[in-house]
C-alpha positions as CSV (number, residue, x, y, z in Angstrom):
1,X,106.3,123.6,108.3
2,X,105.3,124.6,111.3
3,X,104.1,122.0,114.1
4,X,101.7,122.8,117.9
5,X,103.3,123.1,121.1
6,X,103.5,119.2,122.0
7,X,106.0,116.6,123.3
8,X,106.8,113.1,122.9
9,X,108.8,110.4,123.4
10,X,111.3,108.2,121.8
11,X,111.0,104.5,122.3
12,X,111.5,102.1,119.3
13,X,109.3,99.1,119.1
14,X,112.3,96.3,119.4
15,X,112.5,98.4,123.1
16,X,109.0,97.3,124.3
17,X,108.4,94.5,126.7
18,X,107.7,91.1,124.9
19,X,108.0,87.5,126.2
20,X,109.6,86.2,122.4
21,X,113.1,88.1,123.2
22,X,112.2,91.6,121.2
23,X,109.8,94.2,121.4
24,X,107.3,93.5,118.2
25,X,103.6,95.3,117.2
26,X,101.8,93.1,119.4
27,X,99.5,94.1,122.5
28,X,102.9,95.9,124.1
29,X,102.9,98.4,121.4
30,X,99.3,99.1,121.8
31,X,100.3,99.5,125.5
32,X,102.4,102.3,124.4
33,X,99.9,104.0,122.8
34,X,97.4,104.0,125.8
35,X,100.4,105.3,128.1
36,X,101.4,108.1,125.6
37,X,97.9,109.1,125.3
38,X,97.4,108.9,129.3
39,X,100.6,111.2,129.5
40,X,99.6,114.0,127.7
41,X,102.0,113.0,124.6
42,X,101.0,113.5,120.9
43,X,104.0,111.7,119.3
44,X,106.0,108.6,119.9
45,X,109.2,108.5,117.7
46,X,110.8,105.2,116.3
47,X,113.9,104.5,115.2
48,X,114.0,102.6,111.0
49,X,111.8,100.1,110.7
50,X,113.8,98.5,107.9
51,X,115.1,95.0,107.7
52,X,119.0,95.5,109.4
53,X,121.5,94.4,106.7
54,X,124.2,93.6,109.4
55,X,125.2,94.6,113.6
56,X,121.2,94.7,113.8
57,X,121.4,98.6,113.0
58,X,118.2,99.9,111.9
59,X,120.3,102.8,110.6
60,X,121.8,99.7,108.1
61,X,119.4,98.3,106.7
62,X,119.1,95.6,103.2
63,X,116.0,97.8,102.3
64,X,114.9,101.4,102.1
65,X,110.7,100.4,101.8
66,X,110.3,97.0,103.6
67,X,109.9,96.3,107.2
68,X,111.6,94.1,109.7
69,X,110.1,91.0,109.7
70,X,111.4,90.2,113.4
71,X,108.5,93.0,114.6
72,X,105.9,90.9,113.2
73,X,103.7,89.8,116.7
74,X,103.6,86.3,116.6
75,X,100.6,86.9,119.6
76,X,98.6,88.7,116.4
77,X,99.1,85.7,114.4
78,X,97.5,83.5,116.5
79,X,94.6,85.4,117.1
80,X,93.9,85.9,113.3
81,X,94.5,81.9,113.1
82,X,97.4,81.2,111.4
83,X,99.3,79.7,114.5
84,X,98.8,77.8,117.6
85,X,99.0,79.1,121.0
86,X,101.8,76.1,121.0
87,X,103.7,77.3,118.4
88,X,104.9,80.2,119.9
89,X,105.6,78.1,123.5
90,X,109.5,77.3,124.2
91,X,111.4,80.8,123.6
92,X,114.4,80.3,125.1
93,X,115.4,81.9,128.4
94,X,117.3,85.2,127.8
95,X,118.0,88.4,129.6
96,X,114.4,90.3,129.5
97,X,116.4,93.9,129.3
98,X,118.5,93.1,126.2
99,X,117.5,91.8,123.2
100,X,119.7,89.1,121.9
101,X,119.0,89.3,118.3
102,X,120.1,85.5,116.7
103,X,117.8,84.0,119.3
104,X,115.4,85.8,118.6
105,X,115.7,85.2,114.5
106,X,115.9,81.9,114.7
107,X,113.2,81.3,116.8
108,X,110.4,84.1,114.9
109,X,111.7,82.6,111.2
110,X,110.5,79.3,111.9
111,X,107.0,80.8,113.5
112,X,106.8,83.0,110.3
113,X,107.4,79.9,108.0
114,X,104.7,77.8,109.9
115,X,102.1,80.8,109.6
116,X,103.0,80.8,105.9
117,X,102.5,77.2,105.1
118,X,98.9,77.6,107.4
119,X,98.3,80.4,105.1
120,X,99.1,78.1,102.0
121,X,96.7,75.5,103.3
122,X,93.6,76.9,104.0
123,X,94.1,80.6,103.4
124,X,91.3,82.6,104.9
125,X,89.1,84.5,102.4
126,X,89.6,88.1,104.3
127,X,93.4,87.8,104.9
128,X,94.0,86.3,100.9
129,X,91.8,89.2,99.5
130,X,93.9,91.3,101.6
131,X,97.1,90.2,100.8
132,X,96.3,90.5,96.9
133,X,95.7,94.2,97.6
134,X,98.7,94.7,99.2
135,X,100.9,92.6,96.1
136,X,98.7,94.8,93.3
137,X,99.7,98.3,96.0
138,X,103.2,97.1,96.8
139,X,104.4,96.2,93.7
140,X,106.4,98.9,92.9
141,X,109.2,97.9,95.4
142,X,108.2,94.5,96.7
143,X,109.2,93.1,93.4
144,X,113.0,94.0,93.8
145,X,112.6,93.2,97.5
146,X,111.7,89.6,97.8
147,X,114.0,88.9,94.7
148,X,116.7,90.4,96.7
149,X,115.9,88.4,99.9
150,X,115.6,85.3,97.9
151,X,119.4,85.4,96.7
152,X,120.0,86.8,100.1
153,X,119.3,83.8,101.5
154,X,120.2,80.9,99.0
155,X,124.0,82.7,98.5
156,X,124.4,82.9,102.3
157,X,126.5,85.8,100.5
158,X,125.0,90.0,102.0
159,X,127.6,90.7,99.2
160,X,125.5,90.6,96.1
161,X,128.5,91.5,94.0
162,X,129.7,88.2,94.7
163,X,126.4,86.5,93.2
164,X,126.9,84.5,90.4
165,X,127.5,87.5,87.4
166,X,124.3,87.3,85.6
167,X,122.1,87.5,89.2
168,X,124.7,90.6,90.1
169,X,124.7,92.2,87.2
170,X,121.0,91.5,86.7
171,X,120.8,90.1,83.0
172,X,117.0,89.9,82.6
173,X,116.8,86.2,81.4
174,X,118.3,85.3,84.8
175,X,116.0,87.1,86.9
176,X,113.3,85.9,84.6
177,X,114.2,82.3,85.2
178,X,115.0,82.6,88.7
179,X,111.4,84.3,89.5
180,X,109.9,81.1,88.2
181,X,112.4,78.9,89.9
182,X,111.8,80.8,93.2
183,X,108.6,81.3,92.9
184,X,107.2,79.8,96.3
185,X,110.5,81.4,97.9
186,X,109.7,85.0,96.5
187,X,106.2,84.2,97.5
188,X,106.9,83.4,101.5
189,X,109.1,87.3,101.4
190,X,106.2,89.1,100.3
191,X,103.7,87.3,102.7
192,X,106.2,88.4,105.5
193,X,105.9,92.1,104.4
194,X,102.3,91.8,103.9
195,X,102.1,90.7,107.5
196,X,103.8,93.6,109.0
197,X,102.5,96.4,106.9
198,X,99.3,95.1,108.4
199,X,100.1,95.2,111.4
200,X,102.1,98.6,111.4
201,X,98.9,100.0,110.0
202,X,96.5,98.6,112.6
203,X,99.0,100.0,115.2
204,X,99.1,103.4,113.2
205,X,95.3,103.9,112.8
206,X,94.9,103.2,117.3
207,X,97.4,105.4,117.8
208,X,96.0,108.5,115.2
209,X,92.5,107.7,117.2
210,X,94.3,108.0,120.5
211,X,95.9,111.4,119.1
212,X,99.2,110.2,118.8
213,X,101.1,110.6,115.8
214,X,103.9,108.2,114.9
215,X,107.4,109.7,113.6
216,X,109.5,107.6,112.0
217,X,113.3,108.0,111.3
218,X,115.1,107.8,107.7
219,X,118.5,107.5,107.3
220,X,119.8,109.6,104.3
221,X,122.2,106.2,103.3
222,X,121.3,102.6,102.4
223,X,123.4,99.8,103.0
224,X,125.9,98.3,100.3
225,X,124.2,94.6,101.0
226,X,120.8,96.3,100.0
227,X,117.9,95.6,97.3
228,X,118.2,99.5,96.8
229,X,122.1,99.5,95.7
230,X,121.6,96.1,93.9
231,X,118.8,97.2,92.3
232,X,119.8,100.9,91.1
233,X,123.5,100.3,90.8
234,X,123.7,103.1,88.3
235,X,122.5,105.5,91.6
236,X,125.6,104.5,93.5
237,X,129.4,105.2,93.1
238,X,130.4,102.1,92.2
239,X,133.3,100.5,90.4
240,X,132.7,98.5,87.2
241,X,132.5,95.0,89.8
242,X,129.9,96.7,91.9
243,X,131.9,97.0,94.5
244,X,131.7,100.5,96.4
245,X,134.3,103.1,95.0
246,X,133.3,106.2,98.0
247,X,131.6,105.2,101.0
248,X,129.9,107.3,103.9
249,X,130.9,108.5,107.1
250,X,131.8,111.5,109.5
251,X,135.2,113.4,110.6
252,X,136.1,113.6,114.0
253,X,133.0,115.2,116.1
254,X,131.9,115.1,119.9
255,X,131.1,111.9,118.8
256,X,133.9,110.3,117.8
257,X,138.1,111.2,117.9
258,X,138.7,109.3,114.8
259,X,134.9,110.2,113.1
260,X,132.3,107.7,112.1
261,X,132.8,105.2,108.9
262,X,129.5,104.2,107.6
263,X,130.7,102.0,104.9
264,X,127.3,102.9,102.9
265,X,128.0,103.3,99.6
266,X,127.7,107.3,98.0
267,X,125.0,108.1,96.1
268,X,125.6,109.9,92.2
269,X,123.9,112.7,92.7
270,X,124.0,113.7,88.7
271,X,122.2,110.4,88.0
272,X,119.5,111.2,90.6
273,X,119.0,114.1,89.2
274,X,118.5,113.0,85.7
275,X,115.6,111.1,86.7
276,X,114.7,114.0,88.4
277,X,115.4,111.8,92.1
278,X,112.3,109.7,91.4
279,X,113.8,107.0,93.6
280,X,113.8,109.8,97.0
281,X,110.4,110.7,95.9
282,X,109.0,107.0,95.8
283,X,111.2,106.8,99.1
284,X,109.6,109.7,100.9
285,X,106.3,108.3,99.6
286,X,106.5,105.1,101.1
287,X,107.9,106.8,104.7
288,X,104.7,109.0,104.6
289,X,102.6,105.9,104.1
290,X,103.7,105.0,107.6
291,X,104.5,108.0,109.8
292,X,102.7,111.3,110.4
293,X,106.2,112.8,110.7
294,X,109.3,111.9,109.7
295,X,113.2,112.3,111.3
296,X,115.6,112.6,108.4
297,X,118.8,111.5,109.8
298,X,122.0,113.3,108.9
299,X,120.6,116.1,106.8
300,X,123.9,117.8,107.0
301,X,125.0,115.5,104.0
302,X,121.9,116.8,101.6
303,X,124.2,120.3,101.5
304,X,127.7,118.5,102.0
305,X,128.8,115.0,102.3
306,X,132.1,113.4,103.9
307,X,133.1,110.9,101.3
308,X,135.9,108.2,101.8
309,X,137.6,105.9,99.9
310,X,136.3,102.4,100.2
311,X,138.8,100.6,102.1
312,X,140.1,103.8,104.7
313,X,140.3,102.1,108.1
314,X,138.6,105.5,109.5
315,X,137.0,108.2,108.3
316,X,139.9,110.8,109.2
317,X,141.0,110.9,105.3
318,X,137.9,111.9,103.9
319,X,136.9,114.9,102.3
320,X,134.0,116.9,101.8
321,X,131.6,117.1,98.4
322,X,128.9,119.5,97.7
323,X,125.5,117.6,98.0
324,X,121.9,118.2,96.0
325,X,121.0,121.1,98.3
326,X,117.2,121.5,98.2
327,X,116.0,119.1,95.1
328,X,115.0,116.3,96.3
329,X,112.6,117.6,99.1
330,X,111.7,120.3,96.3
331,X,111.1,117.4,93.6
332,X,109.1,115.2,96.2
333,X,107.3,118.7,97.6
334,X,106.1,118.5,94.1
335,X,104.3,115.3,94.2
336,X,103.4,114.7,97.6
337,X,102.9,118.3,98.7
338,X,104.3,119.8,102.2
339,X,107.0,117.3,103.7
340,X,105.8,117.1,107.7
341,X,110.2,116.5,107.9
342,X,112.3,117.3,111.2
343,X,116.3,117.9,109.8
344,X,118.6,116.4,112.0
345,X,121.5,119.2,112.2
346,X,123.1,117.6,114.8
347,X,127.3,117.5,114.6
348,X,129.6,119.9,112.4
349,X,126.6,122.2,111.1
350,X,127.7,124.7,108.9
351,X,125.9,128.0,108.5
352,X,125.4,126.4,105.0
353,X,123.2,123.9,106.4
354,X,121.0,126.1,108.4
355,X,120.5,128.0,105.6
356,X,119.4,124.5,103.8
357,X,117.0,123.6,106.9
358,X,115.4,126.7,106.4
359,X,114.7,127.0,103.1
360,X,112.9,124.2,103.3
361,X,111.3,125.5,106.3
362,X,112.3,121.9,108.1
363,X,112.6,122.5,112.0
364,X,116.1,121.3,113.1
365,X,117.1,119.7,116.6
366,X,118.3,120.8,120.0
367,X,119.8,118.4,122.2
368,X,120.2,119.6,126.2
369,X,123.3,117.1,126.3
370,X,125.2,119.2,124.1
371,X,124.8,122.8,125.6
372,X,126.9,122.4,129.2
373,X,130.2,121.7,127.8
374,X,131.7,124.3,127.9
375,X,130.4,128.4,128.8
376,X,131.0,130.0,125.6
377,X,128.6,128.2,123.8
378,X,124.9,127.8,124.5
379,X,123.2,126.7,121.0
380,X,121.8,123.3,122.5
381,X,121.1,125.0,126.1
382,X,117.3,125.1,126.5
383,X,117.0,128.7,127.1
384,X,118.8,129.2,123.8
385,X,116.0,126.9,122.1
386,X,113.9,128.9,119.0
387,X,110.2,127.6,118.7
388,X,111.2,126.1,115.2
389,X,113.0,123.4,116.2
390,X,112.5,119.9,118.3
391,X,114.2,119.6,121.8
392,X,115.4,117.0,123.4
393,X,117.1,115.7,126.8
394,X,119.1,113.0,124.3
395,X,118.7,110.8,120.7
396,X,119.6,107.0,120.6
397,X,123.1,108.2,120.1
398,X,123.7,109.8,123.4
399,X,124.0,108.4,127.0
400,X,120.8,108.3,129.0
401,X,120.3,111.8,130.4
402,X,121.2,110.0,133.3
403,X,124.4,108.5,132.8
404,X,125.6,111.7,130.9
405,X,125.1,113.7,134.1
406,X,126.8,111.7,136.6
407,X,129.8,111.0,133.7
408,X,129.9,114.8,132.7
409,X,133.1,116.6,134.0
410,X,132.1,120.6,134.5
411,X,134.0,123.5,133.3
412,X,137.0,124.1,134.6
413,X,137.0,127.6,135.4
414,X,134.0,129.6,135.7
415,X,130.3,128.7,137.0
416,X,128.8,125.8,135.9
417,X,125.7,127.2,133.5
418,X,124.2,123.3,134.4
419,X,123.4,124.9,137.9
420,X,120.8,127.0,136.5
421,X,119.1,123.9,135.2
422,X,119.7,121.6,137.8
423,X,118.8,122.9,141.6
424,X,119.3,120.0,143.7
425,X,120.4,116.3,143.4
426,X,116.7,115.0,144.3
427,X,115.1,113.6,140.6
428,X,117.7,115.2,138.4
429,X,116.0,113.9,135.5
430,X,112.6,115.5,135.7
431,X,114.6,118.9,136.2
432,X,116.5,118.3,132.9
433,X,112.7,116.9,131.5
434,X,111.3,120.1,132.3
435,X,113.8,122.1,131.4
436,X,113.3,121.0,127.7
437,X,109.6,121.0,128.2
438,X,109.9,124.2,129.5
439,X,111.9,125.7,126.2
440,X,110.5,127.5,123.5
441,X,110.6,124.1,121.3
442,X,108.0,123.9,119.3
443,X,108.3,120.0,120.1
444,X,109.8,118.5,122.8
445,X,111.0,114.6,122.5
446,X,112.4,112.8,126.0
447,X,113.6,109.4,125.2
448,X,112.0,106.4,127.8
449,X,115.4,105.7,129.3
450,X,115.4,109.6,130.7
451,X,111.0,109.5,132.0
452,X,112.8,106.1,133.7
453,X,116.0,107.9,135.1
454,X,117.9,105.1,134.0
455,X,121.5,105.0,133.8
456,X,123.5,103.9,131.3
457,X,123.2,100.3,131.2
458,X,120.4,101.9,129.4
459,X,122.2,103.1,126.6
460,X,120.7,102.1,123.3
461,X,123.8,103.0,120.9
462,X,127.3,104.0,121.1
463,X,128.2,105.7,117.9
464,X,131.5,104.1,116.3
465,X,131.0,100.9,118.1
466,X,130.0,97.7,115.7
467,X,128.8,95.5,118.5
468,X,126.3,95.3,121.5
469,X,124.1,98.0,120.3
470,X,120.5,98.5,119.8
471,X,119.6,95.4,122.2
472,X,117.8,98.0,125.2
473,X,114.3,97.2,126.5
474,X,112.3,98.1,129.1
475,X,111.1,95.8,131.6
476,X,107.5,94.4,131.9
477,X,105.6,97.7,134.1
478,X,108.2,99.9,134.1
479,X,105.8,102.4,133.1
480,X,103.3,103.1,135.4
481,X,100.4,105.3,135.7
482,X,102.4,107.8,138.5
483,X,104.5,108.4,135.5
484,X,101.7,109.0,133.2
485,X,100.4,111.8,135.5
486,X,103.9,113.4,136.1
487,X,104.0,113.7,132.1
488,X,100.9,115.0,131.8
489,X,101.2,117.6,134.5
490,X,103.9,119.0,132.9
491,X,103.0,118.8,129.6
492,X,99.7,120.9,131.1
493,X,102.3,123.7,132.9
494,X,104.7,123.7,130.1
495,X,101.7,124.1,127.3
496,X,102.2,121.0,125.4
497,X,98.8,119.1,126.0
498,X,97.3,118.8,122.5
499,X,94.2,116.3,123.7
500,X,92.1,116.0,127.0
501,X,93.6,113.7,129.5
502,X,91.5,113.0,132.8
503,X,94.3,112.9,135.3
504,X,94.8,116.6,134.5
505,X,91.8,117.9,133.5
């Protein structure tokens, strides 16, 4: 699939300014929108929306289809009536550039309870009839969802194998009984997803009418402590307990000496196939619900996958296994015609994989950070970049463009090939910005931190690293309308406007 000369940026909604502790779909996102739109850009990227299972990951999430409940604005709430301008008073002082994520769950839980209870009361004719739409739409997954979160929450356990054996191994009598049991319970879950699926859509439709397109990110794994591996344990290599038998991960890259361990549990490929991978199909149906265009992390594993023993301390002692290859985009393709999908090849691509990408005719991603390590090899320098793929300065994985220049050590021997990028030390950033814009990338993606020139306290993940992650956000009018303009200029010289923007026009 091919996509216009454009640009965007990466930003993920937990990121935005908010006075509750997190960035949420509230009046900050729509914010966003207007500043995108002002600056020339046709796409802001996200990273999972999904509910994170543990370490606040979005890449780790306890469901593949529902959303986390912690982006729900509370602001939104109030206006449609279901809390008090006083209920959302008393958030507890915290650091406005990091998100500290327990504060913040307490504190929205006991909001989103309140607004339920409201709800229960004196439920509002519009928002009731809307809700039953979205149970009767929903149902295909919200069923297994809010049982899931139910026993979540009354075990205290994220390891559902160590449920009580009839709830883990899913006897039908005790799910039965416990839906009637937990009725009001199972009720509150789905209320919470109906609430941000309404919002994500209200959000969606501004920024489609501001001509911005939303691209979402899908990692290929689920977590272990998820409704999707509880659910379809028959998908998953599992031992006869439930535990995990092969789990996910990496060998030793750029990123990582010792590689990355997931700890998500494998998928069976045969048994996905023999249902013809209906679940990846209802999976990328429910992704292209909500985004325009969609990320799909790690597609290196859909030709080969490093799989490790559950247990390894590392991922060293893995090994690689020949993955599905094509099908499941082909058996999706089928259904829900061309897949608007960005592969990201990033890490040890074999020729394999390209050959994969292109088949399916998937543009694959360039990264600037990658292409001045050393002079021999140039794939990820800009003026390397084909038009079929998507560029950018850095992902959520890397440094800020920033702190990776000032860390960076240059060749040892030899000119530096970073010279012809970089001309002088005065706003080193826009010179790497452009120099993506400037490439033959069909799309170009800058994430906030680098537009900022931030450093990297700005850092929103270090791969291999359990803690501290993910917490980033910009401060209250970071963005302002000089930077807007600078954005838009160059989008203009560069050839990546897509609408009119008055500031350039």
């Amino acid at each position: 699939m091919r996509f216009p000369r454009s640009s965007g940026i990466l930003c993920h909604i937990t990121s935005l300014p908010s006075e509750l502790g997190i960035g949420d779909l509230g009046s900050a996102a729509y914010e966003m929108v207007d500043f995108l739109h002002a600056a020339g850009q046709s796409i802001w990227q996200i990273l999972p929306l999904s509910p994170p299972a543990y370490g606040n990951s979005p890449y780790s999430a306890y469901s593949a289809f529902g959303g986390n409940a912690l982006l729900i604005s509370l602001e939104t709430l109030v206006d449609e009536g279901l809390l008090e301008s006083s209920d959302v008073q008393g958030f507890p002082e915290s650091d406005p550039a990091c998100v500290d994520f327990g504060v913040v769950s307490e504190f929205k839980h006991a909001r989103l309870k309140l607004a339920y209870e409201r709800y229960l009361a004196n439920p509002p004719r519009e928002l009731k009839i809307a809700f039953e739409l979205f149970l009767d739409t929903n149902d295909w997954w919200l069923d297994e969802f809010s049982l899931f979160e139910v026993f979540l929450n009354k075990y205290k356990e994220s390891n559902w194998s160590k449920w009580p054996d009839p709830i883990s191994h899913r006897e039908a009598d005790a799910l039965g009984q416990a839906r009637q049991e937990m009725a009001r319970e199972i009720d509150y879950s789905r209320f919470q997803q109906f609430l941000f699926d309404r919002q994500w859509n209200r959000l969606k439709a501004y920024a489609n009418e501001r001509q911005v397109q939303l691209c979402g990110d899908m990692p290929i794994f689920v977590a272990y402590e998820s409704a999707d591996v509880w659910g379809n344990q028959d998908m998953f290599a599992l031992k006869e307990d439930g535990t995990p038998a092969l789990i996910a991960g990496v060998p030793p890259d750029y990123f990582s000496e010792t590689g990355q361990l997931w700890g998500n549990p494998q998928y069976d490929w045969e048994a996905l196939e023999n249902a013809n991978y209906a679940w990846w199909t209802a999976r990328f149906r429910r992704a292209l619900e909500q985004f325009d265009l969609l990320r799909v992390d790690h597609f290196r594993g859909f030709e080969a996958y490093w799989e490790v023993p559950y247990g390894a301390e590392t991922a060293i002692d893995g090994q690689w296994r020949t993955g599905p290859g094509a099908k499941p985009f082909q058996a999706a393709a089928k259904e829900l015609g061309e897949l608007p999908f960005i592969a990201e090849d990033l890490g040890m691509i074999t020729d394999a994989v390209h050959q994969l990408r292109e088949e399916l005719g998937f543009p694959g991603m360039r990264v600037l950070q990658f292409g001045f390590a050393n002079m021999e090899d140039d794939f990820h320098r800009p003026s390397t970049y084909p038009e079929s793929c998507v560029a950018y300065t850095g992902t959520h994985d890397n440094d800020t463009v920033m702190g990776w220049y000032h860390l960076r050590t240059p060749p040892e021997a030899g000119s530096d090939p970073l010279d012809d990028v970089v001309h002088s030390d005065e706003e080193v950033h826009w010179q790497l910005i452009d120099a993506v814009m400037s490439s033959e990338a069909e799309i170009a993606i800058v994430p906030i931190q680098d537009v900022l020139g931030l450093g990297n306290e700005a850092r929103m993940n270090l791969p291999g690293i359990a803690d501290g992650n993910w917490a980033w956000r910009l401060s209250p009018q970071a963005l302002t309308q000089a930077h807007a303009d600078r954005l838009a200029s160059l989008c203009q010289e560069r050839g990546r406007l897509t609408h009119e923007v008055p500031s350039v026009g």
